[in-house]
C-alpha positions as CSV (number, residue, x, y, z in Angstrom):
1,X,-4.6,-12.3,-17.6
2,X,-7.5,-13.1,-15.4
3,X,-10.7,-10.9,-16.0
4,X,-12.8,-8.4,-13.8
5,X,-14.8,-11.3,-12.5
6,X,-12.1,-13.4,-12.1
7,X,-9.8,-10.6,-10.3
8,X,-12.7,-9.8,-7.9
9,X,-13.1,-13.1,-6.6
10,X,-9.5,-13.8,-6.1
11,X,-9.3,-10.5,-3.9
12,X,-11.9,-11.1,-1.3
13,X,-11.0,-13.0,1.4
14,X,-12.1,-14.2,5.0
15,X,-9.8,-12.4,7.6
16,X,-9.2,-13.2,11.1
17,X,-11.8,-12.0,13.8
18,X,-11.3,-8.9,15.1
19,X,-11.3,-8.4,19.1
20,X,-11.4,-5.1,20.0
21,X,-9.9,-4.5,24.2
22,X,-10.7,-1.5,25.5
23,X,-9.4,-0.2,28.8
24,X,-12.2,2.1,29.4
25,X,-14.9,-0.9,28.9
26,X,-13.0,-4.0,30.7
27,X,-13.7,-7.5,29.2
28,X,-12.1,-10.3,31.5
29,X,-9.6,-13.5,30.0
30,X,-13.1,-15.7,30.0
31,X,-14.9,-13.7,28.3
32,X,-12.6,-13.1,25.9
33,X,-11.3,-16.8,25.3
34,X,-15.3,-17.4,24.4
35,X,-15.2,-15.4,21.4
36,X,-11.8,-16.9,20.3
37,X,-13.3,-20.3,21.0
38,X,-16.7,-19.1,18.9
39,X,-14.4,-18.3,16.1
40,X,-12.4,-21.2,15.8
41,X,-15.7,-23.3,15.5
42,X,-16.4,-20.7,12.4
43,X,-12.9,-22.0,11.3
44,X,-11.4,-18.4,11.7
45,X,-8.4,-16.9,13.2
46,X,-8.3,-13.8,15.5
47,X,-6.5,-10.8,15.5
48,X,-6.7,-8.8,18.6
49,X,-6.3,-5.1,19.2
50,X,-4.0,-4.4,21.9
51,X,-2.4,-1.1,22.3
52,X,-2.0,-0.9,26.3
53,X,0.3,-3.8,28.6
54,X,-3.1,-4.3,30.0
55,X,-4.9,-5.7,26.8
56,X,-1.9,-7.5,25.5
57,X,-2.1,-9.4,29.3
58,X,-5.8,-10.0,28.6
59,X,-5.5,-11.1,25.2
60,X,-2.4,-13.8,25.9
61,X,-4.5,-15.2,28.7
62,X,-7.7,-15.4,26.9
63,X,-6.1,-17.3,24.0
64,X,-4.4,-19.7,26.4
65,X,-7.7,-20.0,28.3
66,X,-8.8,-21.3,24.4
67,X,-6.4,-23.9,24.2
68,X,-3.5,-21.4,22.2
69,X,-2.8,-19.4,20.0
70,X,-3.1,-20.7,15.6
71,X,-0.9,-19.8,12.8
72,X,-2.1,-16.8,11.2
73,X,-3.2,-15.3,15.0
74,X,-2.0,-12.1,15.6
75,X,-1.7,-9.0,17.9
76,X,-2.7,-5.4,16.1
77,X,-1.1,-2.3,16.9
78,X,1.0,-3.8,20.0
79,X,1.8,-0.3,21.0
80,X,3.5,-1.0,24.3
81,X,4.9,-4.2,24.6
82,X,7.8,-4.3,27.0
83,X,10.5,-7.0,27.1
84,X,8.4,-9.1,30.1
85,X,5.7,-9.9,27.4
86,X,7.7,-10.2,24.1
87,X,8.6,-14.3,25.2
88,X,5.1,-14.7,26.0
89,X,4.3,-13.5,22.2
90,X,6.9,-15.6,20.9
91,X,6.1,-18.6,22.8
92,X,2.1,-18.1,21.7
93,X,3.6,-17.8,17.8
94,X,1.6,-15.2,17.3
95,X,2.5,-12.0,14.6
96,X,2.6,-8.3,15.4
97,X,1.2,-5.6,13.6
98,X,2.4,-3.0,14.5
99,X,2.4,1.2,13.1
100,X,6.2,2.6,12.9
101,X,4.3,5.7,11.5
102,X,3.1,6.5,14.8
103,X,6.1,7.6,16.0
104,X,6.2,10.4,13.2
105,X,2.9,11.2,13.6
106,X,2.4,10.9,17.2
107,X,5.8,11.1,18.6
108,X,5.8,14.0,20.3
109,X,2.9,13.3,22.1
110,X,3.7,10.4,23.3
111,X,7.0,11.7,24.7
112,X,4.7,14.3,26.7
113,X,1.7,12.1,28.0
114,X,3.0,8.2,28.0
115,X,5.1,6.7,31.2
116,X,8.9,7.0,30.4
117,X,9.0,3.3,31.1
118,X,6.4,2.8,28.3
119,X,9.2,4.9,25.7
120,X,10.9,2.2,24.6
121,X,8.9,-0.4,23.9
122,X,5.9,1.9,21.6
123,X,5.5,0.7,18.4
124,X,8.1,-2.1,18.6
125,X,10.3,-3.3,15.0
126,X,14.3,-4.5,15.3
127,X,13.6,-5.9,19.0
128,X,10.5,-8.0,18.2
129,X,12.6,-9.6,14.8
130,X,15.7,-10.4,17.0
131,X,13.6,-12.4,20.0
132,X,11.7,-14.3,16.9
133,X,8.6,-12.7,17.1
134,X,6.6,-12.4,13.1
135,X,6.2,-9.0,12.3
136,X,4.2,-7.1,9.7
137,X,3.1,-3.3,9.7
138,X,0.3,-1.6,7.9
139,X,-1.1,2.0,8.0
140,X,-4.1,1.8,10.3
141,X,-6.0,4.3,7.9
142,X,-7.5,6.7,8.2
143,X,-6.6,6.9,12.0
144,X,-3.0,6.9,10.8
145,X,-1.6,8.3,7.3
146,X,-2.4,5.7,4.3
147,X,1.3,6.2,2.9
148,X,3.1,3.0,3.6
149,X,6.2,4.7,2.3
150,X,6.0,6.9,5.3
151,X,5.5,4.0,7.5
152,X,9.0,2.6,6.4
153,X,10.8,5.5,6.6
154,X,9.7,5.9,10.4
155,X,10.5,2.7,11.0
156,X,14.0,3.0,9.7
157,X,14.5,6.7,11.3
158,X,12.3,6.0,14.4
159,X,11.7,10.4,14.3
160,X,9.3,12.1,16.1
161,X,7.5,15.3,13.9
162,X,10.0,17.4,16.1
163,X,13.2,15.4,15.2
164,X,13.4,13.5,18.7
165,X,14.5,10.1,18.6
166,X,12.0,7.6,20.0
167,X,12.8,3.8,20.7
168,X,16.2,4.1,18.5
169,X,16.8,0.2,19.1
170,X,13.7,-0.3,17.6
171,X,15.2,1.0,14.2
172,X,15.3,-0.9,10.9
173,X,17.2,-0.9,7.8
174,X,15.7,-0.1,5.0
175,X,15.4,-3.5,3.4
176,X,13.4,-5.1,6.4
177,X,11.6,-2.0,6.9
178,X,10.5,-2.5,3.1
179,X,9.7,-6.4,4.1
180,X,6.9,-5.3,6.5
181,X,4.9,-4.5,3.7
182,X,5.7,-7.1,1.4
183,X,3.9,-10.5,2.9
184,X,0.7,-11.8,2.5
185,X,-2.2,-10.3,4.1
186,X,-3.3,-13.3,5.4
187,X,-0.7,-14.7,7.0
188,X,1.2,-11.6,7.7
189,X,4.7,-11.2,9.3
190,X,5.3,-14.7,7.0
191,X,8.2,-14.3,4.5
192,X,7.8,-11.7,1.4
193,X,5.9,-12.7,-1.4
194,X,7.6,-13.3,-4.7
195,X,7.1,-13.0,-8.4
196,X,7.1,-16.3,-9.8
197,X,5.1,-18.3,-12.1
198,X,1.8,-19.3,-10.6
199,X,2.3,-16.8,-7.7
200,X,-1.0,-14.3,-7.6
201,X,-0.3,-11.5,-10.2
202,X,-0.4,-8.6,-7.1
203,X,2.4,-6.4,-8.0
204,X,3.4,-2.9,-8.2
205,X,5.8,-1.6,-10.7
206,X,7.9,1.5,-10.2
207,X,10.2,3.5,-12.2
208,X,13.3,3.8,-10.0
209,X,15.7,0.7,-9.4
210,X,15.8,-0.9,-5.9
211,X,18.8,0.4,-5.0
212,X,16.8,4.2,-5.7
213,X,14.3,2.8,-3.5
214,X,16.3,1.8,-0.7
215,X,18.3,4.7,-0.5
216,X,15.3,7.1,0.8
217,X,12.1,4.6,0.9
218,X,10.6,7.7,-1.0
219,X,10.2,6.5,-4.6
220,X,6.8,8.2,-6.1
221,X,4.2,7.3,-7.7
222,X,3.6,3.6,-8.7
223,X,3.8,3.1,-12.8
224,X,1.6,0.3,-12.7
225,X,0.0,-1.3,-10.1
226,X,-1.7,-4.9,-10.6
227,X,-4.2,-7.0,-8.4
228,X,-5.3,-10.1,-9.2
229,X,-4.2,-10.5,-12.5
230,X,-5.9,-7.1,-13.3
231,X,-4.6,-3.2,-14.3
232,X,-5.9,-1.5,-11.6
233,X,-4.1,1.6,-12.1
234,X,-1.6,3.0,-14.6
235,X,0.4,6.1,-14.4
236,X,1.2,6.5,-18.5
């Protein structure tokens, strides 16, 4: 087992460059392709945040603008992303991810204040998969709850906090829904990690069997949970 030392070292990483579109404060393609060009010359990736059709278009056209997209690219949040743009995603190879939890958080809102044709494509899952697009999902805390269990229940249910359904093709099963959380951070939406010999001790261990865990997506409190080689947090 690797020590503190060791364990800190091997959990810090360089992450993709964060672009951040804003509607309100509108940054043209050109622009935009600079600081993805900038960024490749640092040897990074970038990860853009994108939660309205209008970003999304800015975003796709900025990377092409700076020669395409790179492995480990990816669009955050993709909150509307409607069947016009998903081929354009898939085409770029870049990875969504995306907040299921939304839905069950924010659902109800949505239904109220978003355009209906916007409602089926919020917070995409089972539609991105089938047209090929990578996709990964993480909590967004602390603007959305930190409980990834949560997040793959709502992305099997697809249940807004008033029992509507919202975006019901975009449903899961359980097992994929559990796969969103199981890649690697850095190239997320990539296939699930494993425990193997020589794979990074990362691991959390639980106290229900799978098929327990499946069945709900609700399985408590982690026994142990390992980063880096290292005991980060033990339950008894």
């Amino acid at each position: 087992m690797a020590g503190p030392a060791a364990a800190g070292r091997a959990a810090i990483g360089v992450g993709p460059v964060k672009i951040l579109l804003d509607d309100d404060q509108p940054t043209g393609p050109d622009e935009v392709a600079d600081t993805v060009r900038a960024a490749r010359e640092w040897g990074r990736r970038v990860a853009f945040h994108c939660v309205t059709r209008v970003q999304l278009v800015i975003a796709l056209a900025a990377l092409d603008a700076a020669g395409g997209a790179l492995p480990g690219d990816r669009i955050e949040h993709a909150a509307v992303l409607p069947p016009d743009l998903v081929e354009l995603v898939r085409a770029a190879s870049l990875t969504v991810v995306t907040q299921p939890h939304f839905v069950a958080e924010r659902g109800d809102a949505y239904l109220a204040d978003v355009d209906p044709d916007d409602l089926p494509w919020l917070y995409r899952c089972a539609g991105l998969i089938a047209a090929g697009v990578p996709v990964a999902a993480g909590t967004d805390a602390p603007f959305g709850g930190a409980d990834p269990w949560a997040s793959m229940r709502a992305a099997v249910r697809r249940r807004t906090p008033s029992g509507q359904l919202l975006g019901p093709a975009e449903a899961l099963p359980a097992a994929r829904a559990l796969g969103l959380y199981l890649g690697d951070a850095a190239t997320a939406g990539g296939p699930p990690r494993r425990v193997a010999p020589g794979a990074p001790a990362d691991l959390c261990l639980l106290d229900v069997p799978g098929r327990a865990v499946l069945a709900d997506l609700d399985p408590g409190p982690a026994v142990l949970t390992v980063a880096a080689g290292r005991v980060i947090h033990r339950a008894r």
